[in-house]
N, C-alpha and C positions, 0 to 999 in steps of 0.2 A: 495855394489854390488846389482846390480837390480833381484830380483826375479821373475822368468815367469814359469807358469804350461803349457807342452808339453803335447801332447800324445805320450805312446810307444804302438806299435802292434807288439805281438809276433807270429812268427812259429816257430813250429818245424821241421827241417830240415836235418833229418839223428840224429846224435846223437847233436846236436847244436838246441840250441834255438836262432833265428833272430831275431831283434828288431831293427825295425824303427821309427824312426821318422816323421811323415808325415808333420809337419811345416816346418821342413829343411831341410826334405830329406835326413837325416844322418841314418845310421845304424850301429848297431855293433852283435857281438855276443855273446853269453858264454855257458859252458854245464850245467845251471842251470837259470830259469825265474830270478832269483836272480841274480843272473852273468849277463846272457845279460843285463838287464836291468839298472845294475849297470855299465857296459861298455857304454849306450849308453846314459846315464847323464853325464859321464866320457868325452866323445867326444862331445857333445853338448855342456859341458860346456868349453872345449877346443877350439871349433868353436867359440865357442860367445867371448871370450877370444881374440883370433887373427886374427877373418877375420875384414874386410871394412865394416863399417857400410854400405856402399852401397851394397855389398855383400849380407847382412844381409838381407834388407829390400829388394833385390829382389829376394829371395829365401823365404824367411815366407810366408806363407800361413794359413793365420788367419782364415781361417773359415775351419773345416775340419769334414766331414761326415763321418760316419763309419757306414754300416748298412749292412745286410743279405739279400741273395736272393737266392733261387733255379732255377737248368739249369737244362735241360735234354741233358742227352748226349749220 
């Protein structure tokens, strides 16, 4: 089995921690960083598992920025 490092980015959202994926645009959740995080290796490896490799290669998105910025509001 091929091994690939994702990003997960978490919120929190009410009592739920979210967690995305932003190369495949999958998410899952759970009531602990632990949980979510564990769910959403759990369905990314699910996904990788059963979709179309064409599937695949048009949803990746291999370069992905994550940075900070302040709004006034």
């Amino acid at each position: 089995m091929d091994r690939s490092t994702y990003t997960a980015i978490l919120e929190k959202e009410g009592d739920l921690f979210v967690a995305l994926c932003p190369e495949l645009d999958i998410a899952s959740q759970g009531v602990t960083v632990e949980e979510a995080t564990a769910n959403l290796k759990e369905a990314v490896e699910l996904f990788l598992e059963c979709a179309d490799p064409e599937e695949i290669r048009q949803r990746l998105h291999s370069e992905i920025f994550v940075t900070h910025f302040e709004a006034h509001g």
